[in-house]
The first five atom37 places (N, CA, C, CB, O) and aatype in JSON, in Angstrom:
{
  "aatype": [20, 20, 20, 20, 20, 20, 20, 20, 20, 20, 20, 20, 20, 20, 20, 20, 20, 20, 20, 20, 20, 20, 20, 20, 20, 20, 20, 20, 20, 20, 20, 20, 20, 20, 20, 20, 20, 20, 20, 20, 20, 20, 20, 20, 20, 20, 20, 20, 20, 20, 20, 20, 20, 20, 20, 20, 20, 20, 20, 20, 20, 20, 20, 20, 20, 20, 20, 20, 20, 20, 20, 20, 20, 20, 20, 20, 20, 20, 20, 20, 20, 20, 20, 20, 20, 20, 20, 20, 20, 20, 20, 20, 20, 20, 20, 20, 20, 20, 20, 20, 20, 20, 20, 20, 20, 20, 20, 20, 20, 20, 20, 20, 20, 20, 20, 20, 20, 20, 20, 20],
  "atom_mask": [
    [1, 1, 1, 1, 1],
    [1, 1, 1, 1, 1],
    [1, 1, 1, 1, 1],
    [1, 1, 1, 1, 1],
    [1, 1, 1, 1, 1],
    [1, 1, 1, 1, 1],
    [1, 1, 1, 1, 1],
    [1, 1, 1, 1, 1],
    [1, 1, 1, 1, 1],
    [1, 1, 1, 1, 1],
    [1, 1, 1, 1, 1],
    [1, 1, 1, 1, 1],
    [1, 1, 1, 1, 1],
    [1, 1, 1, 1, 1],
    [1, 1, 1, 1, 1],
    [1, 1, 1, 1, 1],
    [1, 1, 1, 1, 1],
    [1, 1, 1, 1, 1],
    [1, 1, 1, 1, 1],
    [1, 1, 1, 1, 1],
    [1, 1, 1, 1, 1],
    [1, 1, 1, 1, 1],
    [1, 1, 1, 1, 1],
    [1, 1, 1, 1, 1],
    [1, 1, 1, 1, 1],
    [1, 1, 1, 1, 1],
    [1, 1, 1, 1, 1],
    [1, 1, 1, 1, 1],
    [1, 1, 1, 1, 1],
    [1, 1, 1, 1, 1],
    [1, 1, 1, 1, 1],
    [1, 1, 1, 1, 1],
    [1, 1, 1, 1, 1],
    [1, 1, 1, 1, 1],
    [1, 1, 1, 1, 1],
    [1, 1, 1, 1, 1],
    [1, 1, 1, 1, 1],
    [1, 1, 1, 1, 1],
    [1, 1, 1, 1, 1],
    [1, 1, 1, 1, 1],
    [1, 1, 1, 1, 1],
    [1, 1, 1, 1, 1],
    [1, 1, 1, 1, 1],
    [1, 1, 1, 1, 1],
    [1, 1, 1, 1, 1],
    [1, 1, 1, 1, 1],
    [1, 1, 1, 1, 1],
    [1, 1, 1, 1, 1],
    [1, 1, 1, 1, 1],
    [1, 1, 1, 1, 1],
    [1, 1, 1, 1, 1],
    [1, 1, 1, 1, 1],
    [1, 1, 1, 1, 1],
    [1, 1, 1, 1, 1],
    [1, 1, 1, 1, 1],
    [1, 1, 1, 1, 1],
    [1, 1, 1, 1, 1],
    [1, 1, 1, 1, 1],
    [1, 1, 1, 1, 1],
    [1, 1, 1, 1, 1],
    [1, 1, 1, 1, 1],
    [1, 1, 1, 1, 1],
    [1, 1, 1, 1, 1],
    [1, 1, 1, 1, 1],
    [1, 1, 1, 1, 1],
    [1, 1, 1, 1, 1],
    [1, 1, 1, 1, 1],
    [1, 1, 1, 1, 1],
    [1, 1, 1, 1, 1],
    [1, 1, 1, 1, 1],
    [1, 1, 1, 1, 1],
    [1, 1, 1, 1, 1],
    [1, 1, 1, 1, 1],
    [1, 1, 1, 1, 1],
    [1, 1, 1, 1, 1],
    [1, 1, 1, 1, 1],
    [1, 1, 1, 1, 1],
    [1, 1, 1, 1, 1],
    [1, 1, 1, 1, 1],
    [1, 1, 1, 1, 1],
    [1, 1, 1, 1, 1],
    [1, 1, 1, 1, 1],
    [1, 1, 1, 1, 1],
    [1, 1, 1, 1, 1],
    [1, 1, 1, 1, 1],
    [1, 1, 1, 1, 1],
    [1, 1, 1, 1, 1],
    [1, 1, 1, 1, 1],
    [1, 1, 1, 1, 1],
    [1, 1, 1, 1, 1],
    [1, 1, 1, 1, 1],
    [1, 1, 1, 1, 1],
    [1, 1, 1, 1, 1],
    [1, 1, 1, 1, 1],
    [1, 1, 1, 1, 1],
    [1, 1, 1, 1, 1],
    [1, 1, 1, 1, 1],
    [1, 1, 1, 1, 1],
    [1, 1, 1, 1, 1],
    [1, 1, 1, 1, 1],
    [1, 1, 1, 1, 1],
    [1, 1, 1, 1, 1],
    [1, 1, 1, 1, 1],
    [1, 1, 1, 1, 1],
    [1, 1, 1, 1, 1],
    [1, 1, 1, 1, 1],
    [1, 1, 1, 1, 1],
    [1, 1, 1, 1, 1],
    [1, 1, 1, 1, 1],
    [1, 1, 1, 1, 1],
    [1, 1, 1, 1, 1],
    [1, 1, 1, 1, 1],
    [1, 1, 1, 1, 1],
    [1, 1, 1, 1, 1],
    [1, 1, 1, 1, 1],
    [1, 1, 1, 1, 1],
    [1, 1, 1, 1, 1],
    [1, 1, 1, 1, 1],
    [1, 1, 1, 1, 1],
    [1, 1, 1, 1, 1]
  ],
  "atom_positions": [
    [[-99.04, -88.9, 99.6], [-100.38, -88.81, 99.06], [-100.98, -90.22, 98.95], [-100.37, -88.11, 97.68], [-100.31, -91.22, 98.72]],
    [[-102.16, -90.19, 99.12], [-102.88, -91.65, 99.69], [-103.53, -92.27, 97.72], [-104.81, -91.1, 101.36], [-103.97, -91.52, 96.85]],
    [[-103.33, -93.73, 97.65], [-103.99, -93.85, 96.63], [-105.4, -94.14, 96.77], [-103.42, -94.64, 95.96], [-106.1, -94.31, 95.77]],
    [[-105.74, -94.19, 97.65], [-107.49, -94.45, 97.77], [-107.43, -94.82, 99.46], [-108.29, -96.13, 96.54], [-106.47, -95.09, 100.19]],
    [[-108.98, -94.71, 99.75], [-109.73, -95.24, 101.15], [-110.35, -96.12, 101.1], [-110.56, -94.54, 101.78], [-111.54, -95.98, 100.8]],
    [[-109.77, -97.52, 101.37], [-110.37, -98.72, 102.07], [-110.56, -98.76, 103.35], [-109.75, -99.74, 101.9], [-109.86, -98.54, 104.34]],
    [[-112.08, -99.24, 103.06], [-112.49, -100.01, 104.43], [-112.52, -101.51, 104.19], [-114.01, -99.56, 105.0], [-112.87, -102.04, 103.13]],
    [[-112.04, -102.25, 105.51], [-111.53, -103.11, 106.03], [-112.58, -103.87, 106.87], [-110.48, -102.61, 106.62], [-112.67, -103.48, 108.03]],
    [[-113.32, -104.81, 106.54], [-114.31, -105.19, 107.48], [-114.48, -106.79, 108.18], [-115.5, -104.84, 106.76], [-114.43, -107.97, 107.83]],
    [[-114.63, -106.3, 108.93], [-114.57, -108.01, 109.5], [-112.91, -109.04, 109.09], [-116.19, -109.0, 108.42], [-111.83, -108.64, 108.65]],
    [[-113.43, -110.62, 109.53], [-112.85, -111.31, 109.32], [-111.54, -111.88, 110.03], [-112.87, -110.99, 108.5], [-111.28, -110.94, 110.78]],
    [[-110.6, -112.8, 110.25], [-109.4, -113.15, 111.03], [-108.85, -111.84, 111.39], [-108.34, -114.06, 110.25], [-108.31, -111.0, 110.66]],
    [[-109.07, -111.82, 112.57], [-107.41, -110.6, 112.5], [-106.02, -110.7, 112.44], [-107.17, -109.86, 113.56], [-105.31, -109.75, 112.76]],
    [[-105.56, -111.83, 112.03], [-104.67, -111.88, 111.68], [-104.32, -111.45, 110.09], [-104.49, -112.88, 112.1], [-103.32, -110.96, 109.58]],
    [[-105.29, -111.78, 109.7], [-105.53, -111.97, 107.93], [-105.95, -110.26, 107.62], [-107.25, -113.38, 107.37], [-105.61, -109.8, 106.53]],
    [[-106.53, -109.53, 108.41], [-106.64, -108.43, 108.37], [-105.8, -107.53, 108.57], [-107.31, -108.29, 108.84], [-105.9, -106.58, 107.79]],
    [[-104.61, -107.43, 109.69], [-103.85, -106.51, 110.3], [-103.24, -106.92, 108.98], [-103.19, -106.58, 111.88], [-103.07, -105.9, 108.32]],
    [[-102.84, -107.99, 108.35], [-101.9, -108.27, 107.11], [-102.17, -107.19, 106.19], [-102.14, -109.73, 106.37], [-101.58, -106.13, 105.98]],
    [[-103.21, -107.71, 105.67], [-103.97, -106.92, 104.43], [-103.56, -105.15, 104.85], [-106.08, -107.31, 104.47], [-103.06, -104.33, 104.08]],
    [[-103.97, -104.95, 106.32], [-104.1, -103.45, 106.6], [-102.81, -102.97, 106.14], [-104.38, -103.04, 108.15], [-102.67, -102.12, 105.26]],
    [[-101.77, -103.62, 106.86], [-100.43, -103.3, 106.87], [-99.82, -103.04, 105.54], [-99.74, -104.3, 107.51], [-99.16, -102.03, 105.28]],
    [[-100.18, -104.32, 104.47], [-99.7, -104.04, 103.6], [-99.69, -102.94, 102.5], [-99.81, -104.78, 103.39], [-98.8, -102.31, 101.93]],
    [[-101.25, -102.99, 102.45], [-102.44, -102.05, 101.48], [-101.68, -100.69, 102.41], [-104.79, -102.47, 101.79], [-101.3, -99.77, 101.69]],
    [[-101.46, -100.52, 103.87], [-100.91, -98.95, 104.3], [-99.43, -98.76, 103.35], [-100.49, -98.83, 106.36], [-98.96, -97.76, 102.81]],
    [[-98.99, -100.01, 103.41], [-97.15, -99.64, 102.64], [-97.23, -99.23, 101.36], [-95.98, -101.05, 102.43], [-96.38, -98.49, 100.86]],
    [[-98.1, -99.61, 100.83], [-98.58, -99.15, 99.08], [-98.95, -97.84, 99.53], [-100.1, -100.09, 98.12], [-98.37, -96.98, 98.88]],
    [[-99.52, -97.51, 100.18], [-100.33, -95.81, 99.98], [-101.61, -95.44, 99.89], [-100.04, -95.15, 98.83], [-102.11, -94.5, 99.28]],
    [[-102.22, -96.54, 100.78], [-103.52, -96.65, 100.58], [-103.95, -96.31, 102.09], [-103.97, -98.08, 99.94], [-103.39, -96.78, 103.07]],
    [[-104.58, -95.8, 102.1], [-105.61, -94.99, 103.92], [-106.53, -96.35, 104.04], [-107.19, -92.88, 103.64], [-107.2, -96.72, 103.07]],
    [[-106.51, -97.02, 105.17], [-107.19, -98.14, 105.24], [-107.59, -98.22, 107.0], [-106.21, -99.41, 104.54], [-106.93, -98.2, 108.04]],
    [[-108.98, -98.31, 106.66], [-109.87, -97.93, 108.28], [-110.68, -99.63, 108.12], [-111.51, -95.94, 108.24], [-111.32, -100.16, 107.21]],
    [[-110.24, -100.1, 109.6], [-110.64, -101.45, 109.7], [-111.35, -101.23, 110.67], [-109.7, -102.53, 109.85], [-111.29, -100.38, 111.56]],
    [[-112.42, -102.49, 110.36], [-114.15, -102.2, 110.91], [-113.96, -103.58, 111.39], [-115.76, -101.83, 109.61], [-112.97, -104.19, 110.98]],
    [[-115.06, -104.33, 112.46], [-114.86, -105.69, 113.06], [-116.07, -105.95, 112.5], [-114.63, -105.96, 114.68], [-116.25, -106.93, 111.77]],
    [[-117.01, -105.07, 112.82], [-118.42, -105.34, 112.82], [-119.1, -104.37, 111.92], [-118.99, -105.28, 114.2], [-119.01, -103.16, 111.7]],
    [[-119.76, -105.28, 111.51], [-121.17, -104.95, 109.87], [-121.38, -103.43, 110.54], [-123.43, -106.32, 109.79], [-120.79, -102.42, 110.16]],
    [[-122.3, -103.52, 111.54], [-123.18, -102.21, 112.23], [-122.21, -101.0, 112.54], [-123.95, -102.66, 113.81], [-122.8, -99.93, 112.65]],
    [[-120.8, -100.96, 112.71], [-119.68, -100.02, 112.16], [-119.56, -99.96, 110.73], [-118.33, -100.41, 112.65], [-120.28, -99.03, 110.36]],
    [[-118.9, -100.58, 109.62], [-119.27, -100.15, 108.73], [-120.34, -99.47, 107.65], [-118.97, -100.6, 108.68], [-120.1, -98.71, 106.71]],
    [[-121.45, -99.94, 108.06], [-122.87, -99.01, 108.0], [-122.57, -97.51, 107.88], [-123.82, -99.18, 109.43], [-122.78, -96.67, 107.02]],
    [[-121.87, -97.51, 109.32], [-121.89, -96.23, 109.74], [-120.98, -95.46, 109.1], [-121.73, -96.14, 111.0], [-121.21, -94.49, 108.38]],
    [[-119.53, -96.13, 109.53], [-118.45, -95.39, 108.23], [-118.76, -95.1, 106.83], [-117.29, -96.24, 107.93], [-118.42, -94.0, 106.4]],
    [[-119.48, -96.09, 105.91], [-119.92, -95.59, 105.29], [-121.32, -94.51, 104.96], [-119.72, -96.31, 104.99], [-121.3, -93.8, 103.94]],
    [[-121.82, -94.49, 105.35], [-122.68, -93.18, 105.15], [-122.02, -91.81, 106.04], [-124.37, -93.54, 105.75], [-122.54, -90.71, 105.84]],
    [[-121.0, -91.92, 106.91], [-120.42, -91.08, 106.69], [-119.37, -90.33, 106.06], [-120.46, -91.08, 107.17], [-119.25, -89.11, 105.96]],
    [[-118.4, -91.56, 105.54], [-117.46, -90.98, 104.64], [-117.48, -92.38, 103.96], [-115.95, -90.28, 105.26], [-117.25, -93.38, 104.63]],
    [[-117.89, -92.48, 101.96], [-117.94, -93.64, 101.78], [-116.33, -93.6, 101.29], [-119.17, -94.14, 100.87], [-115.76, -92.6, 100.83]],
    [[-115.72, -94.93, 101.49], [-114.34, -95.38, 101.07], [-114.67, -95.35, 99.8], [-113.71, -96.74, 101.58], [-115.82, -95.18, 99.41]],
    [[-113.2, -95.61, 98.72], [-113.17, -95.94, 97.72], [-113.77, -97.56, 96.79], [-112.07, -95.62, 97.81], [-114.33, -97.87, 95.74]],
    [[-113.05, -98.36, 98.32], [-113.26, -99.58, 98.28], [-113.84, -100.12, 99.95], [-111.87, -100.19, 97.7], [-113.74, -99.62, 101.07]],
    [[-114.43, -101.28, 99.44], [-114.93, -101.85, 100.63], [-114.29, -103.56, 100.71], [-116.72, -101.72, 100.56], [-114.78, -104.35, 99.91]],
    [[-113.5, -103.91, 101.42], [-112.95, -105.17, 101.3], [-114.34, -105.7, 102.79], [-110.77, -105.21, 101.62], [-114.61, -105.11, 103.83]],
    [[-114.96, -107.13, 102.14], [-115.46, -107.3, 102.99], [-115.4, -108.57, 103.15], [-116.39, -106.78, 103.02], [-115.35, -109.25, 102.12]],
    [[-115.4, -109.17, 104.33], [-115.13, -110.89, 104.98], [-116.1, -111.2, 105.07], [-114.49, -111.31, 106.32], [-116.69, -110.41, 105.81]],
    [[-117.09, -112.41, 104.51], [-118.06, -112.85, 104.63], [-119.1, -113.0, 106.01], [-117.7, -113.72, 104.15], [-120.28, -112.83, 106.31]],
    [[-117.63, -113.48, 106.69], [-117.83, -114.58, 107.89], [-117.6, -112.99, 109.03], [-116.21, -116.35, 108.0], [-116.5, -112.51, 109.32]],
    [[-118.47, -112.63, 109.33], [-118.96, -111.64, 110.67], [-118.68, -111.82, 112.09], [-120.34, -111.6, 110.77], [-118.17, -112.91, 112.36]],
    [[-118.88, -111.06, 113.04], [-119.06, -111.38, 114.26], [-120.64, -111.22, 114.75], [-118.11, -110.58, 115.0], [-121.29, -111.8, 115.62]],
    [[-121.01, -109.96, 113.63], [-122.21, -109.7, 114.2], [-122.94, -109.91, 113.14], [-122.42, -108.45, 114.83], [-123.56, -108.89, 112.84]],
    [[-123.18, -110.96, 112.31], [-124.36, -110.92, 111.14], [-123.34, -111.48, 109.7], [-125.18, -108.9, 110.89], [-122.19, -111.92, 109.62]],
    [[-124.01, -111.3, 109.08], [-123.73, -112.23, 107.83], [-123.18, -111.19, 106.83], [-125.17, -113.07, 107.19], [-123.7, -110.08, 106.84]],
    [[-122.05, -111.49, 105.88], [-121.25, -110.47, 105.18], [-122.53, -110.31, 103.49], [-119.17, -111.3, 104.86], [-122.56, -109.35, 102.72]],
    [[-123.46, -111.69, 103.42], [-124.23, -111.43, 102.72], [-125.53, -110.31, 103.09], [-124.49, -112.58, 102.43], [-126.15, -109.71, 102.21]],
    [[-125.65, -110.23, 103.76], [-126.69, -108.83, 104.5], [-126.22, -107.5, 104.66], [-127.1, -109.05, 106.03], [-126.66, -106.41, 104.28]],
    [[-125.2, -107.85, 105.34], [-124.31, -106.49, 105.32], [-123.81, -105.83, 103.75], [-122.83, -106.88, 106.23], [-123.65, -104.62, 103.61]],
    [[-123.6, -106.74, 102.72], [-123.07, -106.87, 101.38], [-124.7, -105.91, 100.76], [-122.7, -108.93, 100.78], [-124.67, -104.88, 100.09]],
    [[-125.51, -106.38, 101.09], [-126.92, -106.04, 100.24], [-127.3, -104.57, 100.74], [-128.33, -107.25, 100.62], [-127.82, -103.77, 99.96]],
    [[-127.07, -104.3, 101.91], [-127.09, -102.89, 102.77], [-126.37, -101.87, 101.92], [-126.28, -102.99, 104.34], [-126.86, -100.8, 101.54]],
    [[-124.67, -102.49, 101.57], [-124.22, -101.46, 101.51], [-124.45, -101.14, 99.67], [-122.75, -101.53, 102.24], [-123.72, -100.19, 99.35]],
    [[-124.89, -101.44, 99.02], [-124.81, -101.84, 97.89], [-126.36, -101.1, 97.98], [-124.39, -103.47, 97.52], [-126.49, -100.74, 96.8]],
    [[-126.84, -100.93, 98.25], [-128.23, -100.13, 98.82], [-128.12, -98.27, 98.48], [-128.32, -100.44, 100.88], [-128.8, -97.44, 97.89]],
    [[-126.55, -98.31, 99.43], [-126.43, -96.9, 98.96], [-125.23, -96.36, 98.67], [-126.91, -96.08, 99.78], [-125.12, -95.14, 98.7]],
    [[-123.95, -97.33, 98.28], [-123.01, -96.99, 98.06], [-122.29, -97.24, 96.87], [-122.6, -97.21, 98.86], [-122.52, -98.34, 96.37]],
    [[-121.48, -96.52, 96.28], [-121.45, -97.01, 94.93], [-120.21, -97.58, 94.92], [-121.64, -96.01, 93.82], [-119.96, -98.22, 93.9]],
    [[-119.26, -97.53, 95.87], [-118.18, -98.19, 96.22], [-118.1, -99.4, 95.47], [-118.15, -98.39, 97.56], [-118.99, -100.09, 94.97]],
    [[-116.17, -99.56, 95.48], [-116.51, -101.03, 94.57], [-116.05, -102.13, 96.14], [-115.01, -101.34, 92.6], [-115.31, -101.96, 97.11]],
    [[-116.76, -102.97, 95.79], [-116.94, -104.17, 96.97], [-116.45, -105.32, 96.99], [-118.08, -104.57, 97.18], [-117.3, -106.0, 96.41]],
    [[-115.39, -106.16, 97.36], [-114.47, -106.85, 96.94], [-114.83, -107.21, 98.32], [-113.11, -106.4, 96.3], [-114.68, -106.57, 99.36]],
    [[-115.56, -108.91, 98.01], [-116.17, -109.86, 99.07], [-114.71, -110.85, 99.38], [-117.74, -110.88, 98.33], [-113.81, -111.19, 98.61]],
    [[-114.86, -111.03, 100.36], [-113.46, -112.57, 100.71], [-114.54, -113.57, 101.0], [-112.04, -112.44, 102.54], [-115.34, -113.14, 101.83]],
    [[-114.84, -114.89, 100.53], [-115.37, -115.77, 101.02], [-114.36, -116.8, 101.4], [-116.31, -116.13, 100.26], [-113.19, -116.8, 101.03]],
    [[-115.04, -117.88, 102.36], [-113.84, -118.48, 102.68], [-114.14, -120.38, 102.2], [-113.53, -118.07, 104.57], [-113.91, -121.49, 102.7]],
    [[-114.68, -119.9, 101.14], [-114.35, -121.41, 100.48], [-114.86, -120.92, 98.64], [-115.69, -123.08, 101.44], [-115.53, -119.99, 98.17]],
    [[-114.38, -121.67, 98.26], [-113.94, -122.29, 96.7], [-115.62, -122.23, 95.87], [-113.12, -124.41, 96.85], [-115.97, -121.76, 94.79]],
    [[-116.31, -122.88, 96.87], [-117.38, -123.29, 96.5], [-118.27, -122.18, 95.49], [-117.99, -123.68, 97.75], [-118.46, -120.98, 95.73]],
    [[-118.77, -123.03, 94.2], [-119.39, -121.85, 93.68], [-120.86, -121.6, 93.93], [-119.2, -121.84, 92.32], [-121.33, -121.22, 92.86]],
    [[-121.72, -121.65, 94.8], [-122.94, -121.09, 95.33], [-122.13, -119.59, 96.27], [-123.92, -122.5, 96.45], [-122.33, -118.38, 96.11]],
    [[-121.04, -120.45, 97.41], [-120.45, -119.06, 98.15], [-120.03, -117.58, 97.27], [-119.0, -119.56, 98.89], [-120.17, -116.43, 97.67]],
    [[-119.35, -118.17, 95.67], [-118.94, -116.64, 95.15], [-120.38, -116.15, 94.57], [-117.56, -116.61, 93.76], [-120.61, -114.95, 94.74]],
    [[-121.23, -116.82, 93.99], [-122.69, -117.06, 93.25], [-123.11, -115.42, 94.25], [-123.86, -119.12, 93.75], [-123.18, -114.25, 93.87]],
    [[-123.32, -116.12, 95.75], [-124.21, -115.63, 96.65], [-123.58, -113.79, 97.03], [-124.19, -116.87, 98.1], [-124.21, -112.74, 97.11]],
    [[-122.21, -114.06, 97.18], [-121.42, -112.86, 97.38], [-121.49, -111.96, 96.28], [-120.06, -113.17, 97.64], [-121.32, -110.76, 96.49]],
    [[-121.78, -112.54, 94.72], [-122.37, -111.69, 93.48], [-123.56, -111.07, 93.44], [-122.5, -112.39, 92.42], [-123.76, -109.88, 93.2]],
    [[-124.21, -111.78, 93.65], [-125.78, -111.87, 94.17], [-126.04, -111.0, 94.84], [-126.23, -112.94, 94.91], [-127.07, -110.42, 94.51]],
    [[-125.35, -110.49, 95.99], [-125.56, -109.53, 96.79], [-125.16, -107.72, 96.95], [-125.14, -110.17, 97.6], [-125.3, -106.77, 97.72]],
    [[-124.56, -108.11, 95.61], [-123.89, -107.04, 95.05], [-122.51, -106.61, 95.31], [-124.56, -106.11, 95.28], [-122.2, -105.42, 95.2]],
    [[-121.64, -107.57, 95.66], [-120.02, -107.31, 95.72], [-119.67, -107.31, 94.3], [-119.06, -108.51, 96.57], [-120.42, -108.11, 93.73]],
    [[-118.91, -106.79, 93.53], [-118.32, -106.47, 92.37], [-116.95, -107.21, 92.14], [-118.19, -105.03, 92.35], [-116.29, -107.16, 91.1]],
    [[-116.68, -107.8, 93.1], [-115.28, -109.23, 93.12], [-115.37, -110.27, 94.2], [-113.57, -108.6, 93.47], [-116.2, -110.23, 95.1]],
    [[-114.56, -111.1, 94.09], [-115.17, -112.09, 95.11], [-113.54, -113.18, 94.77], [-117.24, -112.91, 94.55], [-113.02, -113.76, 93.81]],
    [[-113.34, -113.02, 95.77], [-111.7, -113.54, 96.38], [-112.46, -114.58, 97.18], [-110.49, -112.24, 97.52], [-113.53, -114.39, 97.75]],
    [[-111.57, -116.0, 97.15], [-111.38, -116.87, 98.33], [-110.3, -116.43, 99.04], [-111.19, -118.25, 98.02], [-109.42, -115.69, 98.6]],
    [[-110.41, -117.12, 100.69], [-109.64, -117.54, 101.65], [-108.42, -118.34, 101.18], [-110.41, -118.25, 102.51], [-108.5, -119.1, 100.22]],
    [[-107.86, -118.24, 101.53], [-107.04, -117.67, 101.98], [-106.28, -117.0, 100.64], [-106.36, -118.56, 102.9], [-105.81, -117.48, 99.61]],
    [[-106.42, -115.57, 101.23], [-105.9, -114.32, 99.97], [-104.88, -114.25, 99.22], [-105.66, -113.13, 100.38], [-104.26, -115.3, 99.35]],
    [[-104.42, -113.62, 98.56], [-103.29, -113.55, 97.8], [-103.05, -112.0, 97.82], [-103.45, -114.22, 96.36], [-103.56, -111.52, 96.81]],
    [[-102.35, -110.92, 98.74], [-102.32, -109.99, 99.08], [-102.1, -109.05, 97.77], [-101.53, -110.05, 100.09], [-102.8, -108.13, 97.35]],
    [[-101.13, -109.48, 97.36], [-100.9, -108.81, 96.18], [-101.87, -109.0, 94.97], [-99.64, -109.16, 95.82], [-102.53, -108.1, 94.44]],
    [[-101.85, -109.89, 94.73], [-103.41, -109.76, 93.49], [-104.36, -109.01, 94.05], [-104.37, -111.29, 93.08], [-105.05, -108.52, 93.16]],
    [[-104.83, -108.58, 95.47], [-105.49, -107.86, 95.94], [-105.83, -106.32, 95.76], [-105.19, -108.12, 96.76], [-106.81, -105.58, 95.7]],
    [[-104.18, -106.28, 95.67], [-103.67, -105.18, 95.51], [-103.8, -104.33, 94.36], [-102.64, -105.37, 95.7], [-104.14, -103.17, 94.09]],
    [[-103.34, -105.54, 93.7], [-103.09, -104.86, 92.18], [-104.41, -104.93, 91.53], [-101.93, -105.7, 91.17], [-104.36, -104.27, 90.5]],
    [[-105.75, -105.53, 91.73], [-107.01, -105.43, 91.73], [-107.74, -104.19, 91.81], [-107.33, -106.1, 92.55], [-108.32, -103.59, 90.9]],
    [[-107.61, -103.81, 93.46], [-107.65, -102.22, 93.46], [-106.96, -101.15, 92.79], [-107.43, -101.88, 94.5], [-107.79, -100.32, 92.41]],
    [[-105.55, -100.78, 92.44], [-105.33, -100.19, 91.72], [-105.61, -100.28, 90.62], [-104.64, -100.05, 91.82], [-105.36, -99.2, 90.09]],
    [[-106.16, -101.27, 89.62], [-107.0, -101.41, 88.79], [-108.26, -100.65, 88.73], [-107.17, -102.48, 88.84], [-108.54, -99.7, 87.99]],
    [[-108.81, -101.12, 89.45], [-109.97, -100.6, 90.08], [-110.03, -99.3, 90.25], [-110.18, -101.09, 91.21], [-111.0, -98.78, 89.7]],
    [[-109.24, -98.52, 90.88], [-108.9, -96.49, 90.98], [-108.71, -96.44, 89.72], [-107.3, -95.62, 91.93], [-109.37, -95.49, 89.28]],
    [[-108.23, -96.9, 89.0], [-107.3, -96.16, 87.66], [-108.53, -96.03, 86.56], [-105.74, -97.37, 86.9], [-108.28, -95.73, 85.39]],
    [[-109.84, -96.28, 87.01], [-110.52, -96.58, 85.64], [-111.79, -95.86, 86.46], [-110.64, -98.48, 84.93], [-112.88, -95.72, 85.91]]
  ]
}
């Protein structure tokens, strides 16, 4: 039995297949997206529980895509930016992500974030 549906968006794929892999060994259903204009779509058709999203895009900016989905989803949104800097977490708040992780992640605080996050 699955503990929740993350979507997976953007960002390194290396840093992603990680996250995927791991978040699958916990028990979590996790559908990875490359691009903003796919997740759009996944979500309004089936919204995830959670939305893990990478700032840094292929196709557009994780702050635009961040304001879209936050438009119509009530999902909780857990931004990765990839620096320290506080305008970058400021802006990722701003846009309506509900957490905001730097680069390079800490898988497990990730983790245990979201199950936080389901349990309430």
């Amino acid at each position: 039995m699955s503990k929740g549906q993350i979507l997976l968006v953007g960002g390194d794929p290396d840093v992603s297949r990680t996250l995927q892999v791991y978040l699958e060994a916990h028990r979590f259903l996790v559908q990875k997206l490359d691009r903003g204009d796919e997740a759009l779509a996944a979500c309004r058709q089936s919204p995830p529980d959670v939305v893990i999203l990478n700032w840094n895009l292929s196709d557009g900016s994780g702050y635009s895509l961040c304001k879209q989905l936050r438009g119509f989803l009530d999902s909780f949104i857990l931004a990765l930016v990839p620096t320290p800097e506080r305008d970058a977490r400021l802006a990722a708040l701003e846009a309506g992500a509900d957490d905001v992780k730097t680069l390079p992640v800490d898988i497990e605080e990730i983790r245990l974030r979201i199950e936080k996050v389901l349990r309430h």
